[in-house]
C-alpha positions in Angstrom: -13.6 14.4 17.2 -12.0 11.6 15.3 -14.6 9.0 13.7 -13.6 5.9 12.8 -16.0 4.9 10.5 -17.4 1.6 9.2 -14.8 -1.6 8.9 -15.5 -4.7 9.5 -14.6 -5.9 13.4 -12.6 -9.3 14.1 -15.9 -10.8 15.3 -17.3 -10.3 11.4 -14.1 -11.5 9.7 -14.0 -15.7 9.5 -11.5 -16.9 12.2 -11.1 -13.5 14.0 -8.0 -12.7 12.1 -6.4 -9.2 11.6 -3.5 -8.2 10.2 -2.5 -7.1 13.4 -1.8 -11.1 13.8 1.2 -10.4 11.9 4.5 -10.5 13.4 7.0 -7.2 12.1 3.7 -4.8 11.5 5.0 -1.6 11.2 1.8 0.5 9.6 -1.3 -0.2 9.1 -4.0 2.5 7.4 -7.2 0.4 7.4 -10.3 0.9 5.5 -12.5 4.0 6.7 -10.8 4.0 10.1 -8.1 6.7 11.3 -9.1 9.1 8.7 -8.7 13.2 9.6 -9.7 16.4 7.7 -7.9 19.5 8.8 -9.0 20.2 12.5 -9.3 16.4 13.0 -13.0 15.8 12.6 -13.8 12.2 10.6 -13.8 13.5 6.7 -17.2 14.1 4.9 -16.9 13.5 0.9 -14.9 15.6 -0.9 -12.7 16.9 2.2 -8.9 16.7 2.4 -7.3 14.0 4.4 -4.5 15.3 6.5 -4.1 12.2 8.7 -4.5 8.4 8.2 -4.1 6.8 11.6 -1.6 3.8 12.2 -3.4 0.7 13.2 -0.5 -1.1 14.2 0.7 0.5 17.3 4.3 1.9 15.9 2.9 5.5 15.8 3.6 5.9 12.2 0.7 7.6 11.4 0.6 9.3 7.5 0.5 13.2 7.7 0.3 15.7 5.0 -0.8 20.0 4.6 -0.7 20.5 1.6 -2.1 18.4 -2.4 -4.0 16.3 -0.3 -6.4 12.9 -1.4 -9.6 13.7 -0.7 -12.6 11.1 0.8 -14.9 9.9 -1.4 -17.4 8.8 1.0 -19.4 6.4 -1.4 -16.4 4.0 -1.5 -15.0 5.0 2.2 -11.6 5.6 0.9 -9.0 7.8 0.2 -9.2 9.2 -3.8 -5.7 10.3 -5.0 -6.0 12.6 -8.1 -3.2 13.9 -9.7 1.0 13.7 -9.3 0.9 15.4 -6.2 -1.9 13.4 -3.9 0.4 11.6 -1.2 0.6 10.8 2.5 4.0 11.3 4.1 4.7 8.5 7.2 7.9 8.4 9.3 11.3 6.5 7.1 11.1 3.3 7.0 14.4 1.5 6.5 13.3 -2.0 5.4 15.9 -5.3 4.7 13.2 -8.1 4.6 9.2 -6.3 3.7 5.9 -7.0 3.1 3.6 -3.9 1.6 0.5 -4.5 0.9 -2.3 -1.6 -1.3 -5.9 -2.0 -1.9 -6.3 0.2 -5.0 -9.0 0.8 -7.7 -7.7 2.8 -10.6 -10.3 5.5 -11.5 -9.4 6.0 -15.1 -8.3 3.8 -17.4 -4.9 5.4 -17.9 -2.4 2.9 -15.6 0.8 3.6 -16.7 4.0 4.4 -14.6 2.8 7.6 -13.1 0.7 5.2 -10.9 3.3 4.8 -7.8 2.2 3.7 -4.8 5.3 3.6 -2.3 8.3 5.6 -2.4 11.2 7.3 -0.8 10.7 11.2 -0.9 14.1 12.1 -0.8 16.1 9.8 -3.4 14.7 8.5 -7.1 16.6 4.7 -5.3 13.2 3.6 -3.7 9.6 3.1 -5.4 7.0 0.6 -6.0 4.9 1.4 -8.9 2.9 0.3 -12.3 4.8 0.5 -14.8 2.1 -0.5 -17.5 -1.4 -1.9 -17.1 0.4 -5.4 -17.4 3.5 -4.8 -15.4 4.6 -3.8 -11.8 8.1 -1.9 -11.9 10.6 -1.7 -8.3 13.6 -0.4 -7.2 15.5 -0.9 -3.5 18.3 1.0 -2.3 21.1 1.0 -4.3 19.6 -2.2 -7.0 18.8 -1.4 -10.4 15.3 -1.4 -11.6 13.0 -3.9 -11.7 10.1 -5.2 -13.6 7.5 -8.2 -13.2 4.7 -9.0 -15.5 1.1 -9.4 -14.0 0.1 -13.3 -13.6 -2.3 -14.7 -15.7 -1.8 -12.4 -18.5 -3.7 -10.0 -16.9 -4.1 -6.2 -17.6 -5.7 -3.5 -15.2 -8.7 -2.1 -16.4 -10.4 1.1 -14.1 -13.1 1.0 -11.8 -12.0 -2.6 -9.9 -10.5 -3.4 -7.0 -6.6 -5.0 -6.8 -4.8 -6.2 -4.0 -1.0 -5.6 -4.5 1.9 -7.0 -2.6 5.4 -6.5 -2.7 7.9 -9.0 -0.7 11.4 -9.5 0.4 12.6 -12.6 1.9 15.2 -13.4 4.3 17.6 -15.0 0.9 17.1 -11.4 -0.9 14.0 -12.7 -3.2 11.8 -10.1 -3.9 8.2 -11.4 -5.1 6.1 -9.2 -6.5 2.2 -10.7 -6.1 -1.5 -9.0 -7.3 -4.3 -10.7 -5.5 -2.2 -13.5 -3.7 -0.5 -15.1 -6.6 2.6 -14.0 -7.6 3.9 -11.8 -10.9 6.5 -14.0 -12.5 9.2 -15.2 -11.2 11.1 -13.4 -7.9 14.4 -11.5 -8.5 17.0 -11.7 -6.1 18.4 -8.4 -5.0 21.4 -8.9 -2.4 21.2 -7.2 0.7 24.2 -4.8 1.9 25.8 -2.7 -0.5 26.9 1.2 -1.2 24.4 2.8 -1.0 22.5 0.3 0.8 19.9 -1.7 -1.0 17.7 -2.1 2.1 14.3 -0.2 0.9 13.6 3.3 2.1 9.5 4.6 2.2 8.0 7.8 3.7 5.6 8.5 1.6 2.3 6.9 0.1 1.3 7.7 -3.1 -1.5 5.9 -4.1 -1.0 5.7 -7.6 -2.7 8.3 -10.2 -6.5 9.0 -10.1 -6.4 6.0 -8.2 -9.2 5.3 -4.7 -6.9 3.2 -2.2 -8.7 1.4 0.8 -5.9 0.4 3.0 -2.4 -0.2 3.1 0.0 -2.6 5.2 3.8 -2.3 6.1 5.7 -5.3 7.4 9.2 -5.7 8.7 9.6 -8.8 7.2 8.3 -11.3 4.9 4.6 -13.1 5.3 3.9 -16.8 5.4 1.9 -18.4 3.0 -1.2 -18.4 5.5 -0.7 -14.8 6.1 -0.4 -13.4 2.6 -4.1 -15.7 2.1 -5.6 -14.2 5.1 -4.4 -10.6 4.3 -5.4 -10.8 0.7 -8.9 -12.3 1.8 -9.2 -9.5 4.6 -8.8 -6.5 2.3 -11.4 -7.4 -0.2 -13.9 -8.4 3.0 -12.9 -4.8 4.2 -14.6 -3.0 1.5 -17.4 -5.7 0.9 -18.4 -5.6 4.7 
C-alpha cells in the first residue's frame, strides 16, 4: 500500500498556501509523500526508491529500476549517493521555468558532480553546482552559464538550501539560493538551432546529497510565490 507519510497539511502552513497555488505546475515531489520501494509499499530506511509521486496532477511521476536513492527515514527524504542515484520523470520541454530543490549536502565535497536537473539524452541541458560558491547552467542550444552564490556565501554539508532556477518571459534566467538571487540574471534568447528551450527527465539530486522535495513550473513565479515557496519548503522539513 502506498503511505504517504508525515508533511505538513494546508491547514498547518500560515495562509493555507501550497505550491499547488501556482499557475504552470508541472511536478511536484513533496517532502515524505509519494514515496515507493519496489512493490510499492511506503519505504522504510535504507530501502530503494523506485517511485516519487507527482503532486501536481500532470502525471509526471519520477520512476527508476535500477542505482536507486535510498530513504533515510531520520530526515524523511530521499539520500542520493554516488554519480548514478537519479529519478527519471517524463521530458519536459521548458521556454519560461521555475525549478525549485530542497537539498542538504552530506559531505563536504560540493563541487560540479553535484547536478541536480538534467536532460538524459544530450550534455545541452543541466542545472548544477559548479563549486561550493557557484551555481553552473546550460539550456538548449546556450552556452554555459555560471552565477556566484549571494552574500558571499559557500555551501558547507549537513544544512539545508533552497535552490531556484528561473526563466522569464524576456529570456532572463535568474539563478536564486534561499529566495534571493545569485548575481545578476543572464539573458539567453529563446528560439534557436537546436532549440534553447530547456529539456529535463531526470532528477539527480546532486552527489551524496539528502533532497526533500522538488518543484517544476511552466513558467516564471511572482515575487509572492517564489517567498511562499521558499518559506514552504523549509516549514516542510521543520513541521
Amino acid at each position: 500500500m502506498l503511505g504517504l507519510g508525515n508533511s505538513i497539511s494546508s491547514s498547518q502552513y500560515p495562509g493555507g498556501w501550497t505550491p499547488a497555488s501556482i499557475s504552470g505546475l508541472v511536478g511536484w515531489y513533496r517532502f515524505n509523500t509519494g514515496l515507493q520501494k519496489s512493490g510499492g509499499d511506503f519505504p522504510s530506511n535504507g530501502d530503494g526508491i523506485t517511485q516519487w509521486d507527482d503532486a501536481s496532477g500532470q502525471g509526471n511521476n519520477a520512476t527508476k529500476s535500477s542505482n536507486l536513492a535510498t530513504y533515510d527515514s531520520t530526515l524523511k527524504a530521499l539520500d542520493f549517493q554516488g554519480s548514478s542515484d537519479s529519478l527519471e520523470i517524463p521530458q519536459l520541454e521548458l521556454e519560461e521555468f521555475g525549478l525549485y530543490i530542497r537539498i542538504r549536502f552530506t559531505d563536504s565535497t560540493i563541487n560540479a558532480g553535484d547536478v541536480l536537473i538534467k536532460d538524459d539524452d544530450t550534455a545541452n541541458n543541466f542545472w548544477r553546482i559548479q563549486s561550493a560558491t557557484s551555481i553552473r547552467i546550460k539550456v538548449g542550444g546556450s552556452g554555459a552559464t555560471n552565477y556566484t552564490l549571494h552574500s558571499s556565501t559557500t555551501l558547507v554539508g549537513n544544512t539545508y538550501y533552497t535552490m531556484g532556477l528561473e526563466r522569464q518571459t524576456d529570456g532572463e534566467v535568474f539563478s536564486y539560493l534561499n529566495g534571493t538571487a545569485n548575481g545578476s540574471s543572464q539573458t539567453i534568447a529563446f528560439g534557436g538551432s537546436p532549440s534553447r528551450n530547456f529539456l529535463i527527465d531526470n532528477i539527480k539530486g546532486g552527489n551524496n546529497a539528502i533532497v526533500s522535495e522538488v518543484v517544476i513550473v511552466n513558467k516564471s513565479l511572482s515575487d509572492g510565490d517564489r517567498a511562499e515557496l521558499t518559506t514552504w519548503m523549509a516549514a516542510e522539513i521543520e513541521g
